[in-house]
C-alpha positions as CSV (number, residue, x, y, z in Angstrom):
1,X,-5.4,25.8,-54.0
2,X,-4.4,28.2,-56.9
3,X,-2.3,27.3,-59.8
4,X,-2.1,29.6,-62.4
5,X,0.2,27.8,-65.2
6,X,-0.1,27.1,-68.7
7,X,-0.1,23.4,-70.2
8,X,-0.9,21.8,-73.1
9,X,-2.6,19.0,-74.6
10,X,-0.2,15.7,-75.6
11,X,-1.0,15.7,-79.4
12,X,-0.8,11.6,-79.1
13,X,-3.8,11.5,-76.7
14,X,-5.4,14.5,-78.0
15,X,-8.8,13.4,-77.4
16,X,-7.9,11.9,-74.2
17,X,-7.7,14.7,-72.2
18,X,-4.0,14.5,-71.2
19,X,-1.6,17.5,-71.0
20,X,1.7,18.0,-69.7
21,X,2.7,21.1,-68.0
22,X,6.2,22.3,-68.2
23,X,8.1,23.5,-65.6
24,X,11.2,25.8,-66.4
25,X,13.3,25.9,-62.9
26,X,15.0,23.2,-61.5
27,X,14.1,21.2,-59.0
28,X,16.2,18.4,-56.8
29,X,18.4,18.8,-59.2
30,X,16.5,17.9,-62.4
31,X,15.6,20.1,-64.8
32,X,12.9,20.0,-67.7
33,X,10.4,18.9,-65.7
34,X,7.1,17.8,-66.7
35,X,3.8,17.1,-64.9
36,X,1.2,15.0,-66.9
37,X,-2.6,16.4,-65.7
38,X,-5.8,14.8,-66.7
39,X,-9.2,16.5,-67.0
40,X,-11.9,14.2,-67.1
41,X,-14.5,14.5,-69.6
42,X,-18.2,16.3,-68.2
43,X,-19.4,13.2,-69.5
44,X,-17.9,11.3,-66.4
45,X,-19.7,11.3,-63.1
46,X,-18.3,10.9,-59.8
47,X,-18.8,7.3,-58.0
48,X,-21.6,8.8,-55.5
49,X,-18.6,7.9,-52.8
50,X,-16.8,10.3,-54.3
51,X,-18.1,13.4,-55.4
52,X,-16.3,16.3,-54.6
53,X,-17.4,20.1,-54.4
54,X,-15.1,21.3,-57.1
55,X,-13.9,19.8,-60.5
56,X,-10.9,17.7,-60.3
57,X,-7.6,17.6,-62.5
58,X,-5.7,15.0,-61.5
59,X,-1.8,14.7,-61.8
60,X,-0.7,11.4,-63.3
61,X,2.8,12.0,-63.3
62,X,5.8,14.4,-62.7
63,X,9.2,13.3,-64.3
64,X,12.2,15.1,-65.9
65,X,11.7,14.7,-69.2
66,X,15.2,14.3,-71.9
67,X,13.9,14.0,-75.3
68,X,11.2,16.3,-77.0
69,X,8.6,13.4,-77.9
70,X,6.8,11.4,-75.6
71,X,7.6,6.6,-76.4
72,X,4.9,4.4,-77.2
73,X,6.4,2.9,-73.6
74,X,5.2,6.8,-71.9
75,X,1.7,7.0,-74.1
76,X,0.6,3.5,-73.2
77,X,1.5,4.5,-69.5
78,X,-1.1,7.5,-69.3
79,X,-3.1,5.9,-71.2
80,X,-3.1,2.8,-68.0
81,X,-3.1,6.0,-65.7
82,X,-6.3,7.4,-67.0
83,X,-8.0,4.1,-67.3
84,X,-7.3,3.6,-63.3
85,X,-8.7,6.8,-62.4
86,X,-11.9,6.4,-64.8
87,X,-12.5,2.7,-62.7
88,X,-11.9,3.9,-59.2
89,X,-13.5,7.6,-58.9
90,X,-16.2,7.4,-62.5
91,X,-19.2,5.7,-63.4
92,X,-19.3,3.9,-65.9
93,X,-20.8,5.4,-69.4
């Protein structure tokens, strides 16, 4: 699949690897939406279950999004988010 979008990193988890991408039209009726994307370090390798023949970004999240900065609340979410993803589909490093 082809996606050809800008995003942007979340300055709170700036060295995490977490973005948001946001997306202008609306959709289901909500508006200002955003989609939270990971992109695993190169440092991470596949559970060998689970490699796959192209590099993964992963979509944490999509939610309409009503105030310009991200709560603690949403930050300590991704942060879960990523953690889950690192334990299920990485090896440990």
């Amino acid at each position: 699949m082809l996606f050809d979008h800008s995003y942007e990193k979340i300055k709170a988890l700036s060295s995490e690897g977490v973005y948001e991408l946001r997306l202008d039209d609306e959709i289901g009726g909500q508006s200002n939406i955003r989609v939270i994307l990971f992109d695993p370090p190169s440092s991470w390798k596949c559970h060998a279950d689970n490699i796959r023949p192209m590099r993964v970004i992963w979509i944490l999240e999509a939610l309409p999004k009503k105030r310009n900065d991200w709560s603690k609340n949403d930050i300590t979410r991704f942060k879960g988010q990523r953690l889950i993803l690192k334990q299920r589909f990485y090896d440990a490093a």
